[in-house]
C-alpha positions as CSV (number, residue, x, y, z in Angstrom):
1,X,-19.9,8.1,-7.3
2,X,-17.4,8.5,-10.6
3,X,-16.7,5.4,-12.4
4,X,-13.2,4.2,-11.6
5,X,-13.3,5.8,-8.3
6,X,-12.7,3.9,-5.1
7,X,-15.8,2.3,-2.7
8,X,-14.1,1.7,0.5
9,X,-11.8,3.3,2.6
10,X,-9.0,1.8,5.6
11,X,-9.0,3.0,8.9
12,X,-4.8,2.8,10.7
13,X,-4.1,4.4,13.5
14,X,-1.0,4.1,16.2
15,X,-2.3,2.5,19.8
16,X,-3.0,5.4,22.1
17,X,-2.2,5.6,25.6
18,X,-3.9,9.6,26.6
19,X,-3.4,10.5,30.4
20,X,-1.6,12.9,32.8
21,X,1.4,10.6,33.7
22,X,1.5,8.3,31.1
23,X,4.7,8.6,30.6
24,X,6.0,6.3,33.2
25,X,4.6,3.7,31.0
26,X,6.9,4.1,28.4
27,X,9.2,1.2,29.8
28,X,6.9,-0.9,30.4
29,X,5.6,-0.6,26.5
30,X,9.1,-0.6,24.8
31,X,9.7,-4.1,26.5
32,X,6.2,-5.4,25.4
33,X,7.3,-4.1,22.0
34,X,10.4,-6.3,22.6
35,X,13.1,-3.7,22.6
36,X,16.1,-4.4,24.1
37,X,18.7,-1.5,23.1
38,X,16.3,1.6,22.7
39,X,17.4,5.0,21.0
40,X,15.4,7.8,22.9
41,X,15.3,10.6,20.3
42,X,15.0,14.0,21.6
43,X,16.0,17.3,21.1
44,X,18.3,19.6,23.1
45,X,15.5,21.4,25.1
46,X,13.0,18.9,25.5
47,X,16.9,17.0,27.3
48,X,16.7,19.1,29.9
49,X,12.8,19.0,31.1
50,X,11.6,16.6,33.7
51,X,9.7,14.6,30.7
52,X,13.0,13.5,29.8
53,X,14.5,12.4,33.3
54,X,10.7,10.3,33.3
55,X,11.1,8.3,30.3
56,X,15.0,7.6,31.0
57,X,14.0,6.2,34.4
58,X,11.2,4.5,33.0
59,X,12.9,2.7,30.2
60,X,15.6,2.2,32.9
61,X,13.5,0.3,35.4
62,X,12.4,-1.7,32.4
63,X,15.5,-2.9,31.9
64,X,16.4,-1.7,28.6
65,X,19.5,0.0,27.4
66,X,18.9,3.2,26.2
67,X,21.2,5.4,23.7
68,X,20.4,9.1,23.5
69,X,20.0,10.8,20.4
70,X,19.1,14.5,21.5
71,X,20.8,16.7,18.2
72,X,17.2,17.1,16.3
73,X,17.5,19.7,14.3
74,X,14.1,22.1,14.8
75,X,12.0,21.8,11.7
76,X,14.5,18.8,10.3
77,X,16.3,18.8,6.8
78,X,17.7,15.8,5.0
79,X,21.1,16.6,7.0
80,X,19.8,15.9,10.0
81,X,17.5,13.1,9.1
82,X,21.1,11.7,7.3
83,X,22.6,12.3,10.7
84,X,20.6,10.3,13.0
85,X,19.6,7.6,10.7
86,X,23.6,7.3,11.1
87,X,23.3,7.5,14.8
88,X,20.4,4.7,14.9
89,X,22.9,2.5,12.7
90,X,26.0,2.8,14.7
91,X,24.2,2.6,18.3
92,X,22.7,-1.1,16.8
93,X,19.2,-0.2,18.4
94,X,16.1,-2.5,18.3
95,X,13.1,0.0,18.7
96,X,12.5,3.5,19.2
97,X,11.5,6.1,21.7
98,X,11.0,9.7,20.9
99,X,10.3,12.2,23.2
100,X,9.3,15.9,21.8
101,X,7.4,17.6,18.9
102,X,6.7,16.2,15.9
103,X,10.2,17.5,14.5
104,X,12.0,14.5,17.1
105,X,8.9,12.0,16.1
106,X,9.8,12.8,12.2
107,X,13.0,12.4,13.0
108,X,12.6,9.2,14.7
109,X,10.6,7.7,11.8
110,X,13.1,8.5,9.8
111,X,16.2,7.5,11.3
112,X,14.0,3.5,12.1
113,X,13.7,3.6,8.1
114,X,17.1,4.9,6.7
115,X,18.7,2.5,9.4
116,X,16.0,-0.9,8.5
117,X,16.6,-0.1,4.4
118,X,20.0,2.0,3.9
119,X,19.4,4.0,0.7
120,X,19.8,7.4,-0.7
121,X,17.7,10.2,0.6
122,X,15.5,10.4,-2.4
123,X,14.4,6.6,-2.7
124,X,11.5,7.4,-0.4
125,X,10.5,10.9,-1.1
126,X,7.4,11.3,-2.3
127,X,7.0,12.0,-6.1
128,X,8.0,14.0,-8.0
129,X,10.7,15.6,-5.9
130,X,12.1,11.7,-4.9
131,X,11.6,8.2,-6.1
132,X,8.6,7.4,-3.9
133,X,9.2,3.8,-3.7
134,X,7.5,1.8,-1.3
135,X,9.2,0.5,2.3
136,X,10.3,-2.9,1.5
137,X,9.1,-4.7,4.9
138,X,8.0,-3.6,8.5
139,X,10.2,-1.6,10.5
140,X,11.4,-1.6,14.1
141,X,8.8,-0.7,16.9
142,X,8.7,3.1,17.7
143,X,6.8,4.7,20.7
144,X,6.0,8.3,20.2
145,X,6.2,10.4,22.7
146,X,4.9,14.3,22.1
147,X,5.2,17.3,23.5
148,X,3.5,19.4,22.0
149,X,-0.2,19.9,20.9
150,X,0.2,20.1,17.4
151,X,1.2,17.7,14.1
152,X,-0.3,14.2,15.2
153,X,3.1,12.7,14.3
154,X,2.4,10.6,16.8
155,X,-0.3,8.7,14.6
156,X,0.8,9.3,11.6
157,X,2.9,7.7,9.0
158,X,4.2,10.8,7.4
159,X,7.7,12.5,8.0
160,X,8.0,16.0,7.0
161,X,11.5,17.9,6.4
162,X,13.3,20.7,4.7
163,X,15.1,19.2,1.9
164,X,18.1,22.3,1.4
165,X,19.2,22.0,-2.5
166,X,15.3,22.6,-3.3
167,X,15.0,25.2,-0.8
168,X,11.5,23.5,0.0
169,X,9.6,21.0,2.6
170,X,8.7,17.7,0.9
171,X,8.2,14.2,3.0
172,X,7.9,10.5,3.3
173,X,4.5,8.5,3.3
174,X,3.7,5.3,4.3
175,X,1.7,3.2,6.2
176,X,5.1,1.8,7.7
177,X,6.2,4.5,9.2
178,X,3.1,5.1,11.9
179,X,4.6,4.6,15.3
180,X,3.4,1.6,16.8
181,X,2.5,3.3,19.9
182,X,1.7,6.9,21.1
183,X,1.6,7.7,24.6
184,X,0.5,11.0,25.0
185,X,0.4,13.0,28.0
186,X,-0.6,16.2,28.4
187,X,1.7,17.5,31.6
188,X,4.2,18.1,29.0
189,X,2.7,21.1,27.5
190,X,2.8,23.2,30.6
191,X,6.4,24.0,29.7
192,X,5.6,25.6,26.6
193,X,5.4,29.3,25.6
194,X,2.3,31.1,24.2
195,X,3.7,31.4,21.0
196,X,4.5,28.1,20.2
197,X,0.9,26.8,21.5
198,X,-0.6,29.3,19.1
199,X,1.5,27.9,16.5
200,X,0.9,24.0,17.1
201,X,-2.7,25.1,17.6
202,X,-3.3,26.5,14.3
203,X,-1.7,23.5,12.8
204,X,-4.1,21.2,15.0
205,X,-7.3,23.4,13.7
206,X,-5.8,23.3,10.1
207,X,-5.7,19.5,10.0
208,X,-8.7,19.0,11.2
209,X,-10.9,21.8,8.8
210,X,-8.5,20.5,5.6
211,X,-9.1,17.0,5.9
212,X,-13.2,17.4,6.8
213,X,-12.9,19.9,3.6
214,X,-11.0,17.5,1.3
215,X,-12.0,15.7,-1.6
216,X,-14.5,12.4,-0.7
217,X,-12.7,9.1,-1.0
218,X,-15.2,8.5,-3.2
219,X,-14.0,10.9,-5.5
220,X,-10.9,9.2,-5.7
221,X,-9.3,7.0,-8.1
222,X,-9.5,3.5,-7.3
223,X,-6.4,1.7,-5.9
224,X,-4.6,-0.5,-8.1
225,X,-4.6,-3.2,-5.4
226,X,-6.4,-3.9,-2.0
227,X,-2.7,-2.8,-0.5
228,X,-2.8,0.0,-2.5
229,X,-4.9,2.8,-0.9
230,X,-2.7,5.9,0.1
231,X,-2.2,7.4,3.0
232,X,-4.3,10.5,1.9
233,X,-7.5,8.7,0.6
234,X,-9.9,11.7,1.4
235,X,-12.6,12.8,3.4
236,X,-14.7,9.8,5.0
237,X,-16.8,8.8,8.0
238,X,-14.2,7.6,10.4
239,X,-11.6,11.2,9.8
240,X,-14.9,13.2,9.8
241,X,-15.9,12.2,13.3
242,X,-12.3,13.3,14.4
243,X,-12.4,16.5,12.5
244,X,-15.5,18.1,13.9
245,X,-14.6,17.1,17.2
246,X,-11.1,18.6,17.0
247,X,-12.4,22.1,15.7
248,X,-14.8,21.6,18.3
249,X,-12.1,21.6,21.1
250,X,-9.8,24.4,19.3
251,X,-12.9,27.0,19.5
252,X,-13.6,26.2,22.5
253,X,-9.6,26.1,24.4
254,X,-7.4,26.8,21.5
255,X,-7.0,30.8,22.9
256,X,-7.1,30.1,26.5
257,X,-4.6,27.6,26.3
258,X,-2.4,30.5,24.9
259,X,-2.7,33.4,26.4
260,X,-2.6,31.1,29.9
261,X,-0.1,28.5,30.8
262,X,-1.7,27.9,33.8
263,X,-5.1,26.7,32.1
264,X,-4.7,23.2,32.9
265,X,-7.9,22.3,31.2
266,X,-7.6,24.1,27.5
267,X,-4.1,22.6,27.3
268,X,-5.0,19.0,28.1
269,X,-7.9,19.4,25.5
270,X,-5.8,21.1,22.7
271,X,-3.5,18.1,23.1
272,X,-6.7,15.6,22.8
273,X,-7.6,17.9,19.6
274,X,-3.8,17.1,18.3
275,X,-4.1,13.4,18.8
276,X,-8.0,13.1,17.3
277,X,-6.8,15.2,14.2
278,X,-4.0,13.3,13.4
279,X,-6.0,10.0,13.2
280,X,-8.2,12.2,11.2
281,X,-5.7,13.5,8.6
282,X,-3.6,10.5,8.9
283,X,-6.3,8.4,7.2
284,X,-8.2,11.3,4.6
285,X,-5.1,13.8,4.0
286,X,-4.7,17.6,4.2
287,X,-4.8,19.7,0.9
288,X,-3.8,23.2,0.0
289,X,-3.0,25.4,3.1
290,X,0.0,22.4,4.2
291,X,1.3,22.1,0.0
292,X,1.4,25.8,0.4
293,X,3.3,26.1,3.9
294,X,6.0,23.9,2.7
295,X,7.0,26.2,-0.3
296,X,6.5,29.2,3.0
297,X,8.8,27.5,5.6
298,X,11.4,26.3,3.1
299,X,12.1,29.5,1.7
300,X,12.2,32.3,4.6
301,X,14.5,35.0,5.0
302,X,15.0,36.6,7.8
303,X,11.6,36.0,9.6
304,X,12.3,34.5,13.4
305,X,9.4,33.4,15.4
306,X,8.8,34.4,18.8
307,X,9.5,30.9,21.0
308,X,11.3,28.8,19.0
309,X,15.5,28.6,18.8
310,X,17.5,30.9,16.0
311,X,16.2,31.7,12.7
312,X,15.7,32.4,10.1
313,X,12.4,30.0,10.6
314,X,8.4,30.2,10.0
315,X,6.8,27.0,12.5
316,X,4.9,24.7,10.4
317,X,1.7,25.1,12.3
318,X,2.2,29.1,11.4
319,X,3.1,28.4,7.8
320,X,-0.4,26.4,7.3
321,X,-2.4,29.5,8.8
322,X,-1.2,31.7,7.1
323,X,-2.7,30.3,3.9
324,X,-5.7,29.1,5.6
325,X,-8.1,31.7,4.9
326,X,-7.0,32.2,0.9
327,X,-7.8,28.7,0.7
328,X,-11.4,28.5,2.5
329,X,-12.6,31.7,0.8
330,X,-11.3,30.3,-2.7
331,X,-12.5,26.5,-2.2
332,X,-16.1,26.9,-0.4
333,X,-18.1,26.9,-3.5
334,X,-16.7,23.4,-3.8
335,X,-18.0,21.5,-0.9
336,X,-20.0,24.2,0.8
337,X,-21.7,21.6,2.9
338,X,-18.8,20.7,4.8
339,X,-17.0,24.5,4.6
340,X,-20.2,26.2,6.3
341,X,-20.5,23.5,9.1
342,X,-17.1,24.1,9.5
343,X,-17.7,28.0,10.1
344,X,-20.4,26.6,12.9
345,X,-18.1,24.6,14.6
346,X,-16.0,27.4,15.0
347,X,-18.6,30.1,16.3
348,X,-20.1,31.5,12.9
349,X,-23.9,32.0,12.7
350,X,-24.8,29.8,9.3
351,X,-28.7,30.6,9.4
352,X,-29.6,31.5,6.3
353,X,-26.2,31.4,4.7
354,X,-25.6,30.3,1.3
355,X,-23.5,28.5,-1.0
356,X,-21.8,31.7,-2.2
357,X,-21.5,32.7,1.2
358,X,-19.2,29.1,2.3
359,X,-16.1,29.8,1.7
360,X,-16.3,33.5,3.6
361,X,-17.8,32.4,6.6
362,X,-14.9,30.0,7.0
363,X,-12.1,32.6,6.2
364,X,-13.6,35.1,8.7
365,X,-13.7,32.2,11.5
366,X,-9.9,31.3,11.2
367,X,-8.6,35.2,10.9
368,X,-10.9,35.5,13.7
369,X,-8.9,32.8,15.6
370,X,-5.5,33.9,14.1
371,X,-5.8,37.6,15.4
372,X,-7.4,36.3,19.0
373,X,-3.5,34.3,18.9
374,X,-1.2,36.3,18.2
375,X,-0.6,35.1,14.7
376,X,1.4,36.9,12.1
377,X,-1.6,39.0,9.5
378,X,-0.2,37.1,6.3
379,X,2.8,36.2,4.5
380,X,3.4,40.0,4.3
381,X,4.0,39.8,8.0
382,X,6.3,37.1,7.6
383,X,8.6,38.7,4.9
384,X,6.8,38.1,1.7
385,X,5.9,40.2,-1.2
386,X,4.1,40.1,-4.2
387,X,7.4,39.7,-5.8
388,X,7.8,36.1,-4.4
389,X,4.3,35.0,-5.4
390,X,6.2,33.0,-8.5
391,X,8.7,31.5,-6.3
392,X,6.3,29.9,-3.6
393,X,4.4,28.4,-6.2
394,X,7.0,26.7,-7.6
395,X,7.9,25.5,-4.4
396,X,4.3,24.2,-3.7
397,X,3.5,22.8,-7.3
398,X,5.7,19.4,-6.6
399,X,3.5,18.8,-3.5
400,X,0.7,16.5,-5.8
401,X,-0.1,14.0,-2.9
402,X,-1.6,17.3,-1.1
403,X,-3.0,19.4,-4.0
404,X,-4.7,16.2,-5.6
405,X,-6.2,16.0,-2.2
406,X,-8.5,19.5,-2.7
407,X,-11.7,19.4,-3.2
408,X,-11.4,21.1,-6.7
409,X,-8.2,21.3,-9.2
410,X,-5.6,23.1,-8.1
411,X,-2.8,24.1,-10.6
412,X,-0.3,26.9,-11.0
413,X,-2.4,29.7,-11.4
414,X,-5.1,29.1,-9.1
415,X,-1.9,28.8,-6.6
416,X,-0.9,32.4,-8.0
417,X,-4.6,33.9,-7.0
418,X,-4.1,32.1,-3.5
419,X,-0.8,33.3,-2.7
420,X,-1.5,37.0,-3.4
421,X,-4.7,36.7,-1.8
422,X,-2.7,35.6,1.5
423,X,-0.6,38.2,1.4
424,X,-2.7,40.6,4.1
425,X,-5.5,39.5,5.8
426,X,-7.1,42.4,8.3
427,X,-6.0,46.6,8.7
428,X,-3.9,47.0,11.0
């Protein structure tokens, strides 16, 4: 352990309530919570499922009033975040409800914070893109909902969103703004499409192999104060136990939950994997393949993604994988401990492997899952060229809460060498 560096780590995560119908609980919940005027934030789809109708009658029967917010923008931008923070302020609602992905649970947090502590956009926003000043007291209770098996939003106190002037993803952390509760409840993936599973479930595997792969807690600096510790402390015993369990679950279901709808089973699981790697990354972090996939979502072209509304758009869970394997083969050397077990988990044969040999094994596992999937072979498949190389590391160099997270330095042109190294993956 490096001098100055910290010796102890914090454990937070949401309560969890996991079960097929857990849903109808969500009155009963709010009301313990003490809400009495609830916004139920959803999004224009999830509005006209039967999870919807559910929670409406549920928070109903409690009780409660309920104002819907349902205009969530897919993969949110500080317009829309402006929007229903404005919503949440002029409805006068006491807690929270959302009901969807983790684009409506982001959306959520964010509209419970902006409406608490009115302020500009940027007073939040993590450094050095915003001000990243702290959340100046507790905010109103919020039960999360998801529907899909994918970003752990639902245990997390992170907001991600597409900030437009910077043409780039950037985000909100803090402690603060982890739902109070999460009931999770795995009917609601039956309504999705393959490609949308795939997607969520690469994110899922990608939280889970970046935080076990990130840099040790104790490599990290020391908080200033015992309230000090970030979000993103690193790798350590209590997100390890999540992550190998979650790429556990996602070699095991993560393709037979997309190629079948009807696989009861591998969905239900891929959700558990969602909700154990999001207490995982929510308390040790993620690191390269999520800095990168903010610079690859926030600045597509003309790349639309089978499943999801409109376009142009690359799915966050898509934009992670398809740095992923760049990332493994580059970093294994670093912590090739933790990269080779990591290759086990998903299938690889280790024996006899060495050091050297890490970072490969790794890469080959998540192509391996990628192409099994249906995901896209690279940013070349997604519109990008070597040309753009410059570009998306600009866009990724401001995300320092992620990249400090590595297990190694990461700086602009070690992002170069990744990026062109994700361009193509496999022949086609």
């Amino acid at each position: 352990m490096a001098a100055g560096c910290d010796t102890a780590f914090t454990v937070d995560a949401s309560r969890v309530t996991f079960g097929r119908g857990a849903l109808a609980e969500a009155g009963d919940r709010a009301r313990g919570l003490g809400m009495q005027r609830v916004a139920l934030v959803t999004d224009a789809r999830v509005r006209t499922l039967p999870w919807f109708d559910e929670v409406a009658r549920s928070l109903a029967a409690a009780g409660l009033e309920i104002a819907v917010f349902d205009a969530v923008a897919i993969e949110p931008t500080d317009v829309s975040f402006e929007e229903a923070a404005r919503f949440a302020r002029d409805a006068g609602v006491d807690g929270y409800v959302s009901l969807g992905g983790g684009s409506v649970i982001d959306t959520a947090k964010a509209a419970n914070l902006f409406a608490t502590y009115p302020a500009p956009l940027r007073t939040y926003v993590n450094a050095p893109a915003g001000d990243a000043q702290p959340i100046p007291g507790p905010l109103a209770p919020h039960i999360a909902c998801p529907t899909t098996s994918g970003t752990g939003s639902e245990v997390t106190g992170i907001t991600i969103f597409d900030w437009l002037a910077m043409h780039a993803k950037t985000g909100i952390a803090s402690p603060r703004l982890r739902p109070t509760e999460a009931i999770v409840d795995p009917r609601t993936t039956a309504t999705l499409p393959g490609p949308v599973v795939a997607a969520s479930g690469m994110d899922v595997l990608c939280h889970a192999l970046e935080s076990y792969t990130a840099r040790s807690f104790t490599q990290r600096a020391a908080p200033a104060s015992p309230t000090g510790r970030p979000l993103s402390q690193g790798a350590n015993p209590w997100s390890d136990l999540g992550c190998r369990e979650a790429i556990r679950l996602a070699a095991a279901y993560l393709a037979r939950a997309v190629t079948d709808a009807g696989d009861i089973e591998a969905r239900e699981q891929m959700m558990w994997a969602a909700t154990l790697a999001g207490i995982a990354f929510g308390n040790a972090g993620v690191h390269a393949p999520h800095a990168m996939a903010y610079a690859v979502a926030g600045r597509v072209r003309d790349f639309a993604a089978t499943g999801y509304p409109g376009g142009p758009l690359v799915p966050h869970g898509m934009a992670v994988a398809v740095n992923a394997p760049a990332v493994f083969r580059a970093f294994g050397q670093f912590a090739s401990a933790r990269h080779l077990e990591a290759a086990a988990l998903l299938g690889a044969d280790t024996r006899g492997a060495t050091v050297g040999d890490a970072g490969e094994l790794l890469a080959r596992q998540v192509i391996e899952v990628s192409r099994a999937i249906g995901l896209p072979n690279g940013l070349a498949a997604i519109g990008y060229t070597e040309h753009d190389v410059d570009d998306l590391v600009a866009g990724t160099l401001p995300q320092q809460r992620l990249l400090a997270n590595a297990p190694c330095e990461v700086d602009a042109d070690g992002l170069r060498d990744l990026f062109s190294r994700a361009l193509t993956y496999w022949a086609d």
